[in-house]
DSSP file (Angstrom, degrees, kcal/mol; ACC not computed):
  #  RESIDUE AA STRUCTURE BP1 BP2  ACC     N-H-->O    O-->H-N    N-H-->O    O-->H-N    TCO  KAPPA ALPHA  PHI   PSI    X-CA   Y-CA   Z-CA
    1    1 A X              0   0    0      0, 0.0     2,-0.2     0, 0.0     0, 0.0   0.000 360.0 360.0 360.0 127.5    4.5   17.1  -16.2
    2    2 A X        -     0   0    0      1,-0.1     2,-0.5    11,-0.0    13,-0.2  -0.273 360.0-118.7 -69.8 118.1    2.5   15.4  -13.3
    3    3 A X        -     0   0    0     11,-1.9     3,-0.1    -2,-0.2    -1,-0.1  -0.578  38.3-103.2 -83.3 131.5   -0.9   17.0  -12.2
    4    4 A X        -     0   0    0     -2,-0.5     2,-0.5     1,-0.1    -1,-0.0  -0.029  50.7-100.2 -50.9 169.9   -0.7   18.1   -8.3
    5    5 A X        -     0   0    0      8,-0.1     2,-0.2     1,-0.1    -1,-0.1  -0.655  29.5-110.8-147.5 139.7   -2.7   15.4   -6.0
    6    6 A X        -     0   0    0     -2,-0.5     5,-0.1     2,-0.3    -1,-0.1  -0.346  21.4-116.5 -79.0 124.3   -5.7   15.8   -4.9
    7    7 A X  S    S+     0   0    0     -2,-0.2     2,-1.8     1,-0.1     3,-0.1   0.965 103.1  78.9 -43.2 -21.9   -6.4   16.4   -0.9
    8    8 A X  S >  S-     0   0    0      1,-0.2     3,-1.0     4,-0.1    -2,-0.3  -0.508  80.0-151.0 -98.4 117.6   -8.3   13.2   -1.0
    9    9 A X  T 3  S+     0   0    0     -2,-1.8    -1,-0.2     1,-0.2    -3,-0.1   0.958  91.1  53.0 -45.3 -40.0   -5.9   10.5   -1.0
   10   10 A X  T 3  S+     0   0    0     -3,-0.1    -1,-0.2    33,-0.1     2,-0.2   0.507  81.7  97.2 -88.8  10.1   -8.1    8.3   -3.0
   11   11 A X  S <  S-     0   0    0     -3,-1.0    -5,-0.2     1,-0.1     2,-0.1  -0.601  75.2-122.7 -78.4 134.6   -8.8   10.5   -5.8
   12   12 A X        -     0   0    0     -2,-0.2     2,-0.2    -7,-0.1    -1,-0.1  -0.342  25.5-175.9 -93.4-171.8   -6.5    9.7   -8.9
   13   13 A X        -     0   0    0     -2,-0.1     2,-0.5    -8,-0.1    -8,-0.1  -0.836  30.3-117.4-143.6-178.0   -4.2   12.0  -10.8
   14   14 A X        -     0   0    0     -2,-0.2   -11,-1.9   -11,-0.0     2,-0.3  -0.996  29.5-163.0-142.3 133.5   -2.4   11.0  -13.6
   15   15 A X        -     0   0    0     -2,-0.5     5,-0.1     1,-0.2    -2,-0.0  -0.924  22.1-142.5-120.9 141.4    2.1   10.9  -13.7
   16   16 A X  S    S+     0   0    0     -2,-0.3    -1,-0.2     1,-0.1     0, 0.0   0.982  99.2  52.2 -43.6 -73.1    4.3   10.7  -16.4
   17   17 A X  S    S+     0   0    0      2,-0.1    -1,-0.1     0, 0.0     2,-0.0   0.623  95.3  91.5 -57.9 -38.5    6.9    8.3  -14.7
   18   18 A X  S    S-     0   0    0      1,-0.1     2,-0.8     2,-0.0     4,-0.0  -0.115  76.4-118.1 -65.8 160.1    4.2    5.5  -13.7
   19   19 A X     >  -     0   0    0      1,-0.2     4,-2.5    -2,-0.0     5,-0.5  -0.805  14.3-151.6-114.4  96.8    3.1    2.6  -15.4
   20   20 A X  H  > S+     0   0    0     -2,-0.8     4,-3.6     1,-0.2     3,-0.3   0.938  92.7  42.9 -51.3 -49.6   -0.5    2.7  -16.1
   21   21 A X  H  > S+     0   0    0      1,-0.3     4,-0.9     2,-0.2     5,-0.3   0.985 115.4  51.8 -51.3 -48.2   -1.2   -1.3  -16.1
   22   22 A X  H >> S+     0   0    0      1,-0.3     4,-2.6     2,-0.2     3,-1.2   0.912 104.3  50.5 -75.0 -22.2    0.8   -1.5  -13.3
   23   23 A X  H 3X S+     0   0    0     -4,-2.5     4,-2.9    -3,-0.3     5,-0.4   0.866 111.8  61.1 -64.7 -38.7   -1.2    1.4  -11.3
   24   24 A X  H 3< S+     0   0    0     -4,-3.6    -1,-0.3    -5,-0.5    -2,-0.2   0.605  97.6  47.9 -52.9 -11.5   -4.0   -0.9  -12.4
   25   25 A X  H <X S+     0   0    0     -3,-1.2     4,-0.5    -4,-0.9     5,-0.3   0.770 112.2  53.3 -97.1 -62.4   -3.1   -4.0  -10.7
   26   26 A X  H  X S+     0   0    0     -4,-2.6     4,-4.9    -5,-0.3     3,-0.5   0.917 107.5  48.4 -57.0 -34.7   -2.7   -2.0   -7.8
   27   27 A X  H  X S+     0   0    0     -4,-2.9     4,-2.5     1,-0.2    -1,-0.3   0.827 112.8  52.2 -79.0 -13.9   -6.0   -0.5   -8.0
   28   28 A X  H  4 S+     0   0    0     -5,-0.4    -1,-0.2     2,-0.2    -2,-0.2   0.798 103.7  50.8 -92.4   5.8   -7.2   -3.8   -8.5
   29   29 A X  H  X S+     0   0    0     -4,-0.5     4,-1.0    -3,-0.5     3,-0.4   0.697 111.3  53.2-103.0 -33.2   -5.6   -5.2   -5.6
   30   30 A X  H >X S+     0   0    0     -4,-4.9     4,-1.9    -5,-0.3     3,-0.6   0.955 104.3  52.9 -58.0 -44.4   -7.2   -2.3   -3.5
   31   31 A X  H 3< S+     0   0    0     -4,-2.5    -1,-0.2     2,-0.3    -2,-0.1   0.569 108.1  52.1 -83.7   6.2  -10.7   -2.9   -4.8
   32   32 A X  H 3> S+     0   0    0     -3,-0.4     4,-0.9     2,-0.2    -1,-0.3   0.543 108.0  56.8-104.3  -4.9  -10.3   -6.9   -3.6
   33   33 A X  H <X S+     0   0    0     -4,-1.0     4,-1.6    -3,-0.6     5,-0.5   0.776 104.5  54.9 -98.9 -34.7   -9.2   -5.6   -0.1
   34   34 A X  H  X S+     0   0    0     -4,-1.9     4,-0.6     3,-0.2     7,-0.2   0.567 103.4  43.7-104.4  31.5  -12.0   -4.0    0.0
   35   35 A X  H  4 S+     0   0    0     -4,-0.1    -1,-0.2     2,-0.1    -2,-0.1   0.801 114.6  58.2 -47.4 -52.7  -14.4   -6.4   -0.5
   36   36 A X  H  < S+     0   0    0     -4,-0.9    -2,-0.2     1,-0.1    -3,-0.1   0.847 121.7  15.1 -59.3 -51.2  -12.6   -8.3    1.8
   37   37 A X  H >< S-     0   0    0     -4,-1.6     3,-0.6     1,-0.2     2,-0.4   0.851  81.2-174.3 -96.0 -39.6  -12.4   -6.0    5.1
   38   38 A X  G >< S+     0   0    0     -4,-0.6     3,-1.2    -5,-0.5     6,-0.4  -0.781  76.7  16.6  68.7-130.6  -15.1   -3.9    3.9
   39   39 A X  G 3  S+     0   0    0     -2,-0.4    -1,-0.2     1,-0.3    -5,-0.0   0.580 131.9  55.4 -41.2 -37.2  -15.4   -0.9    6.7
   40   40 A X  G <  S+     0   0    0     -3,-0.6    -1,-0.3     4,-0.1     5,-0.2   0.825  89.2 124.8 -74.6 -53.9  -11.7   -2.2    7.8
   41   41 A X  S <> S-     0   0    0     -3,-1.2     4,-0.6    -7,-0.2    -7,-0.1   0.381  71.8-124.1  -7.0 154.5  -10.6   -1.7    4.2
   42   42 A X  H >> S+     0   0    0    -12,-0.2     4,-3.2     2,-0.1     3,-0.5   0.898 111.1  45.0 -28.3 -94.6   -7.8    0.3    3.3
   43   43 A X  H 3> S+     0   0    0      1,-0.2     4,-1.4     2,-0.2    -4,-0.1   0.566 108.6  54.9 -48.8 -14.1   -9.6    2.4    1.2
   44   44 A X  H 3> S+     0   0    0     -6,-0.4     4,-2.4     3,-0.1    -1,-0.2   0.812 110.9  45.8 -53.3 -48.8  -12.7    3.0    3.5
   45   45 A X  H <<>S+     0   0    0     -4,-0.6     5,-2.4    -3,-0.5    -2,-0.2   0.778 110.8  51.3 -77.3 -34.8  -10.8    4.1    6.1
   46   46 A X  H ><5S+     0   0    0     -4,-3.2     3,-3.6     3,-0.2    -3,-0.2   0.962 110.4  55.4 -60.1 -66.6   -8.5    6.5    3.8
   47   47 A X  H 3<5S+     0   0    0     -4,-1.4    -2,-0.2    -5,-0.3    -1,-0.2   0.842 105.9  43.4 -47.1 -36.5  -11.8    7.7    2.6
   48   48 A X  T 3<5S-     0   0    0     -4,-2.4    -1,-0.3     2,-0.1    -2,-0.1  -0.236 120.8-106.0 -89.5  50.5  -13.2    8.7    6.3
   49   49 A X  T < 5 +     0   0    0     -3,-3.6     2,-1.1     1,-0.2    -3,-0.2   0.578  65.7 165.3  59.1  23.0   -9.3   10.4    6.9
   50   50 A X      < +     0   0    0     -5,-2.4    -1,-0.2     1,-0.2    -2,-0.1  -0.682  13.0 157.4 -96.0  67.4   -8.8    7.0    9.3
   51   51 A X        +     0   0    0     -2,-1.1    -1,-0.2    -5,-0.1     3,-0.1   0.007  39.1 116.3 -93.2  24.2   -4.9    7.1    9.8
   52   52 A X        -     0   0    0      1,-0.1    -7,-0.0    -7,-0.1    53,-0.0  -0.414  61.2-152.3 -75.2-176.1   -5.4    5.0   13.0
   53   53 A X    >   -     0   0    0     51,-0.0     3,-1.0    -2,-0.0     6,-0.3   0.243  28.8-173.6-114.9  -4.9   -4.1    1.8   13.1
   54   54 A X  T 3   -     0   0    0      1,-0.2     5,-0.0     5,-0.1    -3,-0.0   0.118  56.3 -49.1  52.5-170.7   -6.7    0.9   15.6
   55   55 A X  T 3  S+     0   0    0      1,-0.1     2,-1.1     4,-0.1    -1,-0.2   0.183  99.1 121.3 -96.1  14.5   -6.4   -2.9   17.2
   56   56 A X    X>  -     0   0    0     -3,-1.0     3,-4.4     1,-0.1     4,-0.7  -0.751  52.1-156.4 -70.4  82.7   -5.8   -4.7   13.5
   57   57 A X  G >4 S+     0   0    0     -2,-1.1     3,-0.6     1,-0.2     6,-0.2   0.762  88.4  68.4 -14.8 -53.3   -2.7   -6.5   13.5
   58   58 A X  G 34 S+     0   0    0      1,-0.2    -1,-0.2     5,-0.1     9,-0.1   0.810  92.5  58.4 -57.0 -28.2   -2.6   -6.3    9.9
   59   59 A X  G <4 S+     0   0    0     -3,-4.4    -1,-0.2    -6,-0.3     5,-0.2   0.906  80.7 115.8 -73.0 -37.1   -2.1   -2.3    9.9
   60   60 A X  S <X S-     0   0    0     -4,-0.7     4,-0.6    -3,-0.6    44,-0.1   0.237  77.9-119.0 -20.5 168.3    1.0   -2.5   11.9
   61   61 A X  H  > S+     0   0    0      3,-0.1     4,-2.0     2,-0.1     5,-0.5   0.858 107.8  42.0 -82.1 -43.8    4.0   -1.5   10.3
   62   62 A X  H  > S+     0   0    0      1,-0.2     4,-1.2     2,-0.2    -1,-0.1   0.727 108.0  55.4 -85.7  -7.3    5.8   -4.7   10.5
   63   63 A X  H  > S+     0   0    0     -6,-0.2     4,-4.8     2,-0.1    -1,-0.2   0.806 108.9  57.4 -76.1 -39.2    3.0   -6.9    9.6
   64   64 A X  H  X S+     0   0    0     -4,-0.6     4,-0.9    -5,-0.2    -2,-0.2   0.913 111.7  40.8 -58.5 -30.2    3.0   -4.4    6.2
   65   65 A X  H >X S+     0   0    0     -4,-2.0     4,-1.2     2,-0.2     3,-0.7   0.933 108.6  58.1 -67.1 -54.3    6.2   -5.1    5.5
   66   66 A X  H >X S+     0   0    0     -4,-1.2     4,-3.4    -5,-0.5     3,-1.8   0.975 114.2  42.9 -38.1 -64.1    5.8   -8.8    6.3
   67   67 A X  H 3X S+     0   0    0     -4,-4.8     4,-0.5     1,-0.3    -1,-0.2   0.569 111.7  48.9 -32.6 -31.9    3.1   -8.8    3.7
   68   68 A X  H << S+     0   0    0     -4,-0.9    -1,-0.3    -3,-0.7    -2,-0.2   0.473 112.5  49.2-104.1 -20.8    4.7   -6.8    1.1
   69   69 A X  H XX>S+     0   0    0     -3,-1.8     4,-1.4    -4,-1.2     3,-1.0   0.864 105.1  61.6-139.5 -83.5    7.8   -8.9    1.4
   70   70 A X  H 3<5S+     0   0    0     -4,-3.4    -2,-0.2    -5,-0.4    -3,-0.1   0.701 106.3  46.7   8.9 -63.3    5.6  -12.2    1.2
   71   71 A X  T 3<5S+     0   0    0     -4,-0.5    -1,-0.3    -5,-0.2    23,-0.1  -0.266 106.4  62.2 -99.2  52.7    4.5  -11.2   -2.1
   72   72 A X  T <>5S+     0   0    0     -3,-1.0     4,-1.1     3,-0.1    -2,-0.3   0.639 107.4  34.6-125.5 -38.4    7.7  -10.4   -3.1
   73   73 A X  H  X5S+     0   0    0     -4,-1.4     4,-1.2     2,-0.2     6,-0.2   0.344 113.7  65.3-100.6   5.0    9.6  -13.6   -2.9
   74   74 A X  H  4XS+     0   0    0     -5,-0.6     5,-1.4     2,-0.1    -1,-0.2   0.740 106.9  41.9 -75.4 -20.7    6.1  -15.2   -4.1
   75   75 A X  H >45S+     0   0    0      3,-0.2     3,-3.0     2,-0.2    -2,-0.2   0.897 115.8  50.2 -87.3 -50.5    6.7  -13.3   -7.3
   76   76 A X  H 3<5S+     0   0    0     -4,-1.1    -2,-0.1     1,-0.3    -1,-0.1   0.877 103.5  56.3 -22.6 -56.3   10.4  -14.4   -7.1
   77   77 A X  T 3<5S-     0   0    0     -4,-1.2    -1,-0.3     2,-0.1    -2,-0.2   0.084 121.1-116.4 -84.0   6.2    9.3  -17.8   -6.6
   78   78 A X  T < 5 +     0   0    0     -3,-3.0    -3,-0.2     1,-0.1     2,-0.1   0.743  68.3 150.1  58.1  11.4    7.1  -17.3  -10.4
   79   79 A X      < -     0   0    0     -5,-1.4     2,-0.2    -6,-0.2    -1,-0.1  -0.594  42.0-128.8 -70.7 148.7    3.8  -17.8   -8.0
   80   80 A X        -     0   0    0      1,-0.2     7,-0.2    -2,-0.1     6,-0.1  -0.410  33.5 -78.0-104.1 152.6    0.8  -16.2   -9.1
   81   81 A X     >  -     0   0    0      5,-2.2     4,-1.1    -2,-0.2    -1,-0.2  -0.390  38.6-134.1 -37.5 131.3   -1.6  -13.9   -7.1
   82   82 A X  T  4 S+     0   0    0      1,-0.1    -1,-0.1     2,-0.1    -2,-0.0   0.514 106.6  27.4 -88.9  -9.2   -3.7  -16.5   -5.0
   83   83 A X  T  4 S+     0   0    0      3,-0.1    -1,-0.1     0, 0.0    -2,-0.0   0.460 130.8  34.8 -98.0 -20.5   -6.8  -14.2   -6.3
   84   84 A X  T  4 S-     0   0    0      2,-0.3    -2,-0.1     3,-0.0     3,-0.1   0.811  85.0-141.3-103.8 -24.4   -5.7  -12.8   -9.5
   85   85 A X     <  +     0   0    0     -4,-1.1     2,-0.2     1,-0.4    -3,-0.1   0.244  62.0 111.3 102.8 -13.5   -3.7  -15.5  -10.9
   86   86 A X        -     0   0    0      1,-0.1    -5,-2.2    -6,-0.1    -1,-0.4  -0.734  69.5-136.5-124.0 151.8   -0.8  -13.0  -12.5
   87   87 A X  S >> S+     0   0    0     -7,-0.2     4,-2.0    -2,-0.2     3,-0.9   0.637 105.9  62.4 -63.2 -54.8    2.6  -12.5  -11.5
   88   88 A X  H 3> S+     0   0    0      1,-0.3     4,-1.5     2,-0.2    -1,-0.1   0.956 101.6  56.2 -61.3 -33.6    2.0   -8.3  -11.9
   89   89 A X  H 3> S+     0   0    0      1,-0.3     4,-3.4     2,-0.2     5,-0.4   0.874  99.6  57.9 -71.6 -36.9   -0.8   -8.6   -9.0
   90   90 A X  H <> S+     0   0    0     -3,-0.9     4,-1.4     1,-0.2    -1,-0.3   0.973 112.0  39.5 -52.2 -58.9    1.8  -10.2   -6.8
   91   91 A X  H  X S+     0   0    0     -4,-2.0     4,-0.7     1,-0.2    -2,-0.2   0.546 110.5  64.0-101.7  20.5    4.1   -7.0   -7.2
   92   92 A X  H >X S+     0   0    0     -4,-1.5     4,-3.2    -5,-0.4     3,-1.1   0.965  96.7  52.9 -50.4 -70.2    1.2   -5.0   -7.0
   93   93 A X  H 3< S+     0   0    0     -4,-3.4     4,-0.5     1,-0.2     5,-0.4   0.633 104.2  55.5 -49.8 -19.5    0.5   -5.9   -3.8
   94   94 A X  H 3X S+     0   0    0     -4,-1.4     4,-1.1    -5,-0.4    -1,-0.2   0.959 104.8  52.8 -74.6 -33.8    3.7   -5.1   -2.7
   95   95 A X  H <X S+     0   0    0     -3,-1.1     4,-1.2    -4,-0.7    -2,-0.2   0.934 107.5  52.8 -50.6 -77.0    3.3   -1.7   -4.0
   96   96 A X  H  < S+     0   0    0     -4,-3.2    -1,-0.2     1,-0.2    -2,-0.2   0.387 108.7  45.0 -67.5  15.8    0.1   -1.1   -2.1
   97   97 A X  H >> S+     0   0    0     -4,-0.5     3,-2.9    -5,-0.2     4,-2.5   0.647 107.3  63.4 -94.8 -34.4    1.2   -2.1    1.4
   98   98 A X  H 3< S+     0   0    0     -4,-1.1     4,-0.4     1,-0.4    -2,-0.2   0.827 111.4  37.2 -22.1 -69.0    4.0   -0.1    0.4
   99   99 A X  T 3< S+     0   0    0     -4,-1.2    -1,-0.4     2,-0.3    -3,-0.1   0.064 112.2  49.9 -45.9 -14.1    1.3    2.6    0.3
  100  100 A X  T X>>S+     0   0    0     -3,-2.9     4,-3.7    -5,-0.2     3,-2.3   0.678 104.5  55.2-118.1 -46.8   -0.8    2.0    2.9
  101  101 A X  T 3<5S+     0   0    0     -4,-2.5    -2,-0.3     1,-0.2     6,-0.2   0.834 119.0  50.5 -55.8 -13.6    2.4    1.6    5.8
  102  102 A X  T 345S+     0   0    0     -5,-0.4     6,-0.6    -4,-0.4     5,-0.3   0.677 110.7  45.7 -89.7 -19.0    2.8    5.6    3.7
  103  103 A X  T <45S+     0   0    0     -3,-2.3    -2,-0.2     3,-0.2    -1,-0.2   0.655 116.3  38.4 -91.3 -59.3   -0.5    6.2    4.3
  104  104 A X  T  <5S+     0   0    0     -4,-3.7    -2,-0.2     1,-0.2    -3,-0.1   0.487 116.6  55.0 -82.1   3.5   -0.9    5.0    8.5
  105  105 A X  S   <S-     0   0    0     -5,-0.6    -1,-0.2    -4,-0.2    12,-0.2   0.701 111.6-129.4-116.1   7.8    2.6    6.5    9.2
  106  106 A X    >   +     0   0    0     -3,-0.1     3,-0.5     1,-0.1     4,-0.3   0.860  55.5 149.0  84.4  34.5    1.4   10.1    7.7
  107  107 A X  G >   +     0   0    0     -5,-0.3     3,-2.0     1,-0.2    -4,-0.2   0.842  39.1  97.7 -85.8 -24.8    4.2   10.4    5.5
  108  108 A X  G 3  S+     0   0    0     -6,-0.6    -1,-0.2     1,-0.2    -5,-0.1   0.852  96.9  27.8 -29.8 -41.0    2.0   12.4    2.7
  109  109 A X  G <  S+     0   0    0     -3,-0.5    -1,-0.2     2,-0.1    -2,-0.1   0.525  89.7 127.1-101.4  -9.7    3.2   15.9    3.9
  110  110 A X    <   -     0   0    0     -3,-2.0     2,-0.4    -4,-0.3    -3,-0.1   0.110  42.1-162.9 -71.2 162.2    6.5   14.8    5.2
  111  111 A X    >   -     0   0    0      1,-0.1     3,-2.0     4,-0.1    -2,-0.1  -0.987  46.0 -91.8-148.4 156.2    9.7   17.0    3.6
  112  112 A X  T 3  S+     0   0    0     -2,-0.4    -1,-0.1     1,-0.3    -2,-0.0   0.688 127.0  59.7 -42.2 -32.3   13.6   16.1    3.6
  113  113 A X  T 3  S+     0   0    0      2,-0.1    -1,-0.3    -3,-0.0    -3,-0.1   0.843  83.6 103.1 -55.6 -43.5   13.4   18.4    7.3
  114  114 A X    <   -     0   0    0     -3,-2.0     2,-0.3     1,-0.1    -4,-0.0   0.127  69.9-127.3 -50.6 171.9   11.0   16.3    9.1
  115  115 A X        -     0   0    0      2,-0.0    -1,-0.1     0, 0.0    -4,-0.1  -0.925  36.9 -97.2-109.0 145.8   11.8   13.9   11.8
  116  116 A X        -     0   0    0     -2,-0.3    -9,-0.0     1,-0.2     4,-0.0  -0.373  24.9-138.4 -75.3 145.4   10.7   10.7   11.5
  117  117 A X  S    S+     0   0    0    -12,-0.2    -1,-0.2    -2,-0.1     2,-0.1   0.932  86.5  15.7 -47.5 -49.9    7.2   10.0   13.5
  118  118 A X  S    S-     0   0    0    -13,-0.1     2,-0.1     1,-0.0     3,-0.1  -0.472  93.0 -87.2-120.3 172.4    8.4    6.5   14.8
  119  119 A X        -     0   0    0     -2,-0.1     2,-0.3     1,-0.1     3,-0.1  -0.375  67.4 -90.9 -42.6 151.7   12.1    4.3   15.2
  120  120 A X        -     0   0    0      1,-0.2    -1,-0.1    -2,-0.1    -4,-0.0  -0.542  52.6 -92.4 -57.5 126.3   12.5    2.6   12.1
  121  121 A X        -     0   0    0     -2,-0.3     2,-0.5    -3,-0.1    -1,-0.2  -0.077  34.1-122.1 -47.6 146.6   11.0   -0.6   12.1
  122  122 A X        -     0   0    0     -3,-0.1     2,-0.1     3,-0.0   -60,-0.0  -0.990  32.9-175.9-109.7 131.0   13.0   -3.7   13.0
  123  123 A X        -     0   0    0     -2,-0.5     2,-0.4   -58,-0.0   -61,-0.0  -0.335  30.4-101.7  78.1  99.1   13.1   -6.2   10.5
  124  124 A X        -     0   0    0     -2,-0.1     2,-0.1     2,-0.0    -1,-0.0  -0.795  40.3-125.8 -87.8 157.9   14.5   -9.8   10.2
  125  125 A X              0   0    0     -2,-0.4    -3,-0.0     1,-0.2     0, 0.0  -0.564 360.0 360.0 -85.3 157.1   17.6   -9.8    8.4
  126  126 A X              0   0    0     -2,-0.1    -1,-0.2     0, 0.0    -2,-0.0   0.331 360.0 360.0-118.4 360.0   17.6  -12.1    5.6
């Protein structure tokens, strides 16, 4: 049974169903984003409750996607993480923008009733 989550997004908890290494990859892919943006970070901004998406392109939703999709068919393609070197880090990162677009579009609280906040994002078809 899975311990209830914490108000603070970045606080862990621990799940049956999840893959500890791979929740490790991810957290390591979080703690090289924020090295990298710093104050911009993902996790900085989670930590001060910062669900804007402010004037950084990258937060969009379709630029998350882009990303996430990027390192998807780079893991497809047998390419390594261009920082970690591993294949797992690749669909790490996919997992955390996953997570972060889950994160700026407020989706934590959301229940099978809601309405969705935005249109669904468009896409190119592949």
């Amino acid at each position: 049974m899975s311990q209830a989550v914490s108000e603070n997004p970045t606080q862990s908890a621990s799940y049956e169903f999840l893959n500890a290494k791979f929740l490790e990859a991810m957290d390591d892919i979080g703690r090289y984003g924020n090295g990298k943006y710093g104050k911009d970070s993902f996790h900085q901004r989670a930590k001060a409750g910062d669900r804007s998406r402010g004037t950084l392109k990258r937060t969009e939703p379709a630029a998350i996607a882009q990303h996430a999709e990027d390192h998807f068919k780079m893991h497809l393609r047998g390419e390594l993480h261009d920082h970690f070197h591993t294949r797992k880090h690749q669909l790490a990162a996919v997992a955390f923008n996953a997570m972060m677009e889950f994160y700026f579009a407020g989706l934590e609280d959301e229940s099978v009733t809601d309405r969705p906040l935005a249109p669904p994002v468009q896409t190119t078809a592949h």
